[in-house]
C-alpha positions in Angstrom: -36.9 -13.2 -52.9 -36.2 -12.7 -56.6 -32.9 -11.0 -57.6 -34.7 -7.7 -59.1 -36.9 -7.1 -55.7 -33.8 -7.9 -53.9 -31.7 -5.3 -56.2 -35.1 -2.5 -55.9 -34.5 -2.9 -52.2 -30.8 -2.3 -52.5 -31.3 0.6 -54.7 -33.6 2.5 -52.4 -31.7 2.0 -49.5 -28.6 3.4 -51.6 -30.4 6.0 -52.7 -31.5 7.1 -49.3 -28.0 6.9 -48.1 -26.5 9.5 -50.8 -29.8 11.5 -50.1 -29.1 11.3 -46.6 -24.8 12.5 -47.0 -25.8 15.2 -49.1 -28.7 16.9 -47.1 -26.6 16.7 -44.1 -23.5 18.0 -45.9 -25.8 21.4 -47.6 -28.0 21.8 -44.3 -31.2 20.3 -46.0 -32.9 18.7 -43.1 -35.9 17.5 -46.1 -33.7 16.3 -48.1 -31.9 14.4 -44.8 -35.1 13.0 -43.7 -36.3 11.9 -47.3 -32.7 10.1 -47.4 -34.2 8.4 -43.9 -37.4 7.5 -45.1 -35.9 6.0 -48.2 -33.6 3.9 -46.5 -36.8 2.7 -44.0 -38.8 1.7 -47.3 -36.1 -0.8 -48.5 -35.4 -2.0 -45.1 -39.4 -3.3 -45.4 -39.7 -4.0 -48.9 -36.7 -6.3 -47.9 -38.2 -7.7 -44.6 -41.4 -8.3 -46.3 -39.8 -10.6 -49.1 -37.8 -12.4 -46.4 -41.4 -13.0 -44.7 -42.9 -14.0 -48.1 -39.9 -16.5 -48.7 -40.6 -18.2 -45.1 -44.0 -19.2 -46.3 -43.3 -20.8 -49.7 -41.1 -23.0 -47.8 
């Protein structure tokens, strides 16, 4: 996995997480989910680069 996917995949599940905090802490259930979904997206972006890396080796 190269450092910058690795550091995308960080960002979006950071992202997701402050997304997440502040829809819970104003009531936006949207905004809570999004937070949710964003953190799910770099969850697979990661797993999919850790499957990638198994087959070049």
């Amino acid at each position: 996995m190269s450092t910058s996917d690795k550091a995308e995949n960080t960002a979006d599940k950071i992202k997701g997480k402050v997304k997440e905090t502040v829809g819970k802490a104003v009531g936006n259930e949207r905004l809570e989910a999004e937070g949710k979904t964003d953190q799910a997206k770099g969850d697979l972006k990661q797993a999919g680069e850790h499957v990638k890396d198994a087959f070049k080796h």
